[in-house]
N, C-alpha and C positions, 0 to 999 in steps of 0.2 A: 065366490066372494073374495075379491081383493083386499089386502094388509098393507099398509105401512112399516118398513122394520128398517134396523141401521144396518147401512152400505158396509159392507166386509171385503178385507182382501181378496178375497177369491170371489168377488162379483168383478174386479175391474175387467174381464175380460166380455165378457156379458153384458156390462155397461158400457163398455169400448163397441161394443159387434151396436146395440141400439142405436147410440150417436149414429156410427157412419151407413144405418138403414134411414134411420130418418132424416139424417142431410146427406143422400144421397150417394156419401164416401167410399164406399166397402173395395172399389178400384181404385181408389186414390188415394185412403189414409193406409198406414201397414197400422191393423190391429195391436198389433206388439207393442209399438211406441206410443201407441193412443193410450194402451193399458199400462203402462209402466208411467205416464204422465198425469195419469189419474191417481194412481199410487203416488207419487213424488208430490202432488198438492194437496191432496187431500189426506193421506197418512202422515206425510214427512215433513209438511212444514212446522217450522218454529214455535206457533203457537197450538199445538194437537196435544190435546191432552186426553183425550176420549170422551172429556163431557159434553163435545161439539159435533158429535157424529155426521156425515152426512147419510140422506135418507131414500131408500130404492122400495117403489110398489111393486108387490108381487101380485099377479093376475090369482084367479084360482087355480090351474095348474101349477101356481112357485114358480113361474118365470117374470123376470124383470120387465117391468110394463111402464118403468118411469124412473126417473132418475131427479136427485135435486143435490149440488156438491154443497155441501157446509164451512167454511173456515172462519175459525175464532179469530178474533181481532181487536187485544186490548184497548181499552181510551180511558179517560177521563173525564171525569163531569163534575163539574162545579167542585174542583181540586180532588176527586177521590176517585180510584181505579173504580171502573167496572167493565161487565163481558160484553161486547157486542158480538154479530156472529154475522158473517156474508152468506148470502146464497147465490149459488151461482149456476149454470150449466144445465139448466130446468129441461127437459126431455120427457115423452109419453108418445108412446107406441101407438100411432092413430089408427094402426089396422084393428088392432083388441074393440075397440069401439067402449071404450072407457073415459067419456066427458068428463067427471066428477075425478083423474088421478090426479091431476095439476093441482086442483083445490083440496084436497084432503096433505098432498105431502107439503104445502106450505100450511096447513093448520098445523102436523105435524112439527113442522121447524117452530113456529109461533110458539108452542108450549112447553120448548128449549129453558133451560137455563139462564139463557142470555138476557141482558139487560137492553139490548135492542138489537133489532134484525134490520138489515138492510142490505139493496140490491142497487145495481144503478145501470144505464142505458135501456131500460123496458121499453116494450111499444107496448100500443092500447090495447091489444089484448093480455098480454103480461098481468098492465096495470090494474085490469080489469077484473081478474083472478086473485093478484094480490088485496086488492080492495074486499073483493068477496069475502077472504078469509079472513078480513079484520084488518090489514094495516091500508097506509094511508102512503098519498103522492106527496116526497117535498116541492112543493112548487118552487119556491125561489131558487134551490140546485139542478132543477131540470134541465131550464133550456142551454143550452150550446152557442158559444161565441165562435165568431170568425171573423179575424181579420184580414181582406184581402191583402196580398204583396204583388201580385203582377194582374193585372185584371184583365187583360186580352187572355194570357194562357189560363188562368184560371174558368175564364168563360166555355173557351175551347175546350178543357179537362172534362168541366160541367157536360158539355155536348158532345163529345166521344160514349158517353156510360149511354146514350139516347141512340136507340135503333136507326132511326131515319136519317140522325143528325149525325153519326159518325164518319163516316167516308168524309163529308166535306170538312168536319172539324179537321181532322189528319192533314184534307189538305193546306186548311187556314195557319194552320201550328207554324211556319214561317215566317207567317203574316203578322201573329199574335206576338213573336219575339221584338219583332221591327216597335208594334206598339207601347211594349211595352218600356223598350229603350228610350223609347218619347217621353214616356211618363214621368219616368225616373228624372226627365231633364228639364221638369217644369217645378220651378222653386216653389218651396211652400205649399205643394201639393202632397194629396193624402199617400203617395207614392214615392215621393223622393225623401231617401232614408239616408242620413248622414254618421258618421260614429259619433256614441253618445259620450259626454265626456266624466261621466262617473266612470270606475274599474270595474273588467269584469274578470271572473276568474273559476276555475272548476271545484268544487267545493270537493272534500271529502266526508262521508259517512259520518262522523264527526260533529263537522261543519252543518250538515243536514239537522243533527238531531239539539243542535244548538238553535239552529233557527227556528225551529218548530217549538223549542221551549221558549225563548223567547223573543220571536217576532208572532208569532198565532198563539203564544201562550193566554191572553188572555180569552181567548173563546172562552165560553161555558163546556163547550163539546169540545174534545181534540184526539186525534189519534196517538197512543203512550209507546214508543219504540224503545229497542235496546240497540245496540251494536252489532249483534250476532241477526238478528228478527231483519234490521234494515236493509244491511249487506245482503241476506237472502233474496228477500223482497228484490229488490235493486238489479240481484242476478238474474231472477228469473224474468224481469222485466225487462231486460236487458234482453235476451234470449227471444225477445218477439220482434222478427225483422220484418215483419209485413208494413209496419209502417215505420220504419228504418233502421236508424244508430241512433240509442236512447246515449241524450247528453245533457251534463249538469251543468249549471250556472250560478253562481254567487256575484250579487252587486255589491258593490261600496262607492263609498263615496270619498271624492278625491282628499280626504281628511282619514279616510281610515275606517267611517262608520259602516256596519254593514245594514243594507238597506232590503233587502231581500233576496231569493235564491227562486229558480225554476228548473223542473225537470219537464222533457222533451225529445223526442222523436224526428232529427234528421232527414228529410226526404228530398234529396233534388229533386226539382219537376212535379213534386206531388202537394198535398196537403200538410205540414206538419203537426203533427195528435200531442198536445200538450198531458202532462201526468200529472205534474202539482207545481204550482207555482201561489207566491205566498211572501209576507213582508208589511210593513205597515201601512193602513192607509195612506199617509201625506208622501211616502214615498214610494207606493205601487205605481205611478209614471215612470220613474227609472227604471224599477226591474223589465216594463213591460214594451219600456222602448229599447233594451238589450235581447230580450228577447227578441221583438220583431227584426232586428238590426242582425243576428246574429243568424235566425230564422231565412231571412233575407239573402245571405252574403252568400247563403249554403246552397243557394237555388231552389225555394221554397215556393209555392204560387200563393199560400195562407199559411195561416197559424189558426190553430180553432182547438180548443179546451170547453169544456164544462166550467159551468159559469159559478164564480164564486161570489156569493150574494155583498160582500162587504166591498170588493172593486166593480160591481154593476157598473155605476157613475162613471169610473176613471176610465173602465172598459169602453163603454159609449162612445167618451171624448175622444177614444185613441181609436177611432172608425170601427168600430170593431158591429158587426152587425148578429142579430141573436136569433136561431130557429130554436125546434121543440123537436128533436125526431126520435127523441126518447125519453125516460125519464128514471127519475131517483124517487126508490121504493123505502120506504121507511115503516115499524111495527113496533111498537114498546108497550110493556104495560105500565109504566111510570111516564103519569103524563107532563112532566117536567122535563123530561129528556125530549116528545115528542114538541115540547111549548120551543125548546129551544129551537130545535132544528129550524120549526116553522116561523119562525123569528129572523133566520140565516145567523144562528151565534153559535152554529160549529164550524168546525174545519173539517168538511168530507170532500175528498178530492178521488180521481181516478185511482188514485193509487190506495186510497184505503177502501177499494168496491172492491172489482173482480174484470175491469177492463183491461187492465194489465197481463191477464193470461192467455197465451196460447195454446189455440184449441182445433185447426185445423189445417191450416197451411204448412205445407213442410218446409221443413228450412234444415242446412245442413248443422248441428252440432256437434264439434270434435270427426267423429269417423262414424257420430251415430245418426240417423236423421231424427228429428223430432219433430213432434207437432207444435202447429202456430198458433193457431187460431177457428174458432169454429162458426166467428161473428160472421165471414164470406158469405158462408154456404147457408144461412139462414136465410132461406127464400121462400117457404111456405108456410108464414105465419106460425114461426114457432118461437118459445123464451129462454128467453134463458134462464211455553209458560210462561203467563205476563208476562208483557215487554215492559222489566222494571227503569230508571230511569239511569243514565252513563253521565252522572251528571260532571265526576271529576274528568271524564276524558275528553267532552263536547268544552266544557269550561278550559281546560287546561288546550285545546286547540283559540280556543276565542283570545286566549290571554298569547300566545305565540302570533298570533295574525296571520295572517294569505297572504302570500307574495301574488300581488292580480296584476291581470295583463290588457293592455289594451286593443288585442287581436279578435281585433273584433273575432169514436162514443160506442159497446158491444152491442150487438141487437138480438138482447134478450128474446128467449123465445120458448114458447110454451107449447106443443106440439098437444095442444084440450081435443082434439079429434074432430 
């Protein structure tokens, strides 16, 4: 008979050995860095207090059969702190032949402390599990925007990942630059990107936690940061080079006003993975024509984030086109918090889930290697102290101003058996 109990120091190495049996890894991740990254997020970040445990099934022999990571994650609701809590990194040992572990360790999280659980980029069977044990899909922050930028290589890009279609894509890719240098030369087309003439400029940590108070301050839902929590955050997001150089932006406006700020992922040649981008409605145009502009300039083929329900519209207008290839998991027993969400009157972005972590790809850090990312290798249908408010030093940056310049989804996975 298998238990449910809380993940302990001395499983990360056990939990590191399941991951890289069930994605395949055991040759290609070093156990070591897998276990000490599992340590570093889930004991060591900022907001661990121990009332947010994450949770490991034991088979009946007491060996690890399942994994689910936990991280607490202050916000606010209708002006007053409370806990929410991420899960993330959902794992079960499909050899054991234990269909019911996946469902029992999210009942377990469910009956957490926290004042709401949520997860984001699930596929249908995730979703499917999480529904089972009681929570629900936000629909409105599910689907996934993309904006194309070059449409010949981005087509190509598309047809390289396709067996049959690869060899000729590679050969087209010459073909697709020529194209797409046309494009750019047809005025007033949805491809010729000009500099926009609001400022743009890199915000600092500060800068971030000033916008978030007061450009998304009015949500009902929001995520609550400190100085110490964001920086962290920031680092370790920063630290995921699979989908490139995480870089920040602050708009204003040629008067001075700041209009909004986005965070974003770099990639010549590839897709760029937006993390949180945010600012008022009447002035979400600008930020998002800096973004694509700047997106653009870097050698980008798209832009594509998680869709924030209050810029849908503006999204739309800006070509921006919308799939579903995962989704946003939500669980509260306060049905006020769940009314909000499914209204779109929070601020949940990538950056307050768990898509920001890497989990499987190596990437060099310092002289150590460390893991990336563990979304690749998900091929066999598998899932995956308060931050009080810094309000004198976000304030006392806003009141100094920015010197600006004019230069120019994870696939959660559930291994149910």
């Amino acid at each position: 008979m298998g238990r449910v109990r809380e993940f302990q120091k001395d499983d990360t190495g056990e939990v590191a050995e399941l991951w890289a049996k069930e994605f395949h890894l055991r040759e290609s991740v070093p156990l070591d860095s897998l276990s000490r990254y599992l340590e570093e997020v889930f004991f060591l970040n900022p907001w661990q207090s121990g009332d947010f445990p994450s949770l490991v099934y034991e088979n009946s022999d007491r060996r690890i059969a399942g994994f689910v990571g936990v991280m607490p994650r202050p916000m606010r609701f209708m002006g007053k702190s409370i806990k929410a809590a991420v899960a993330s990194q959902i794992v079960v040992d499909r050899s054991k032949g234990l269909p019911f572990a996946a469902l029992e360790l999210f009942r377990k999280f469910f009956s957490g402390p926290q004042d709401l659980s949520f997860s984001d980029g699930a596929n249908g069977l995730a979703r499917r599990v999480w529904e089972a044990a009681g929570g629900s899909v936000a629909m409105l922050y599910s689907p996934l925007w993309t904006r194309i930028l070059r449409p010949a290589q981005y087509l190509v890009n598309l047809c390289e990942n396709r067996r049959l279609l690869g060899t000729v894509a590679k050969a087209s890719r010459p073909i697709s630059w020529a194209l797409d240098a046309a494009a750019v030369r047809i005025a007033d087309g949805p491809y010729c990107f000009s500099e926009p003439e609001s400022i743009e400029a890199e915000p600092a940590e500060e800068a971030i936690i000033w916008c978030l108070r007061h450009l998304a301050g009015h949500r009902a839902l929001q995520p609550e940061y400190d100085l110490d929590s964001l920086k962290w955050l920031l680092k370790k997001a920063g630290e995921q080079k699979k989908h490139g150089e995480l870089r920040k932006g602050m708009v204003q406006s040629v008067k001075g006003e700041i209009l909004g700020w986005y965070l974003y992922y770099a990639k010549p040649g590839a897709v760029s993975q937006v993390l949180q981008i945010g600012g008022k409605v009447r002035s979400i145009a600008h930020v998002l024509n800096h973004l694509f502009y700047q997106a653009w300039q870097q050698g980008a083929i798209a832009v594509s984030g998680q869709t924030e329900p209050e810029f849908a519209l503006e999204l739309s207008s800006s070509h921006c086109g919308f799939t579903w290839p995962g989704g946003v998991l939500v669980q509260s027993r306060n049905k006020d918090i769940l009314d909000v969400i499914h209204r779109g009157n929070a601020f949940l972005t990538r950056l307050e889930g768990e898509w920001w972590m890497r989990f499987c790809d190596l990437s060099e850090t310092g002289n150590d290697k460390q893991i990336s990312s563990f979304r690749r290798a998900a091929v066999n249908g598998t899932v995956s102290k308060s931050g009080a408010s810094t309000g004198s030093a976000a304030d006392d940056w806003a009141q100094k101003g920015c010197q600006g310049t004019n230069n120019g989804a994870r696939q959660a996975a559930v291994c149910a058996g």
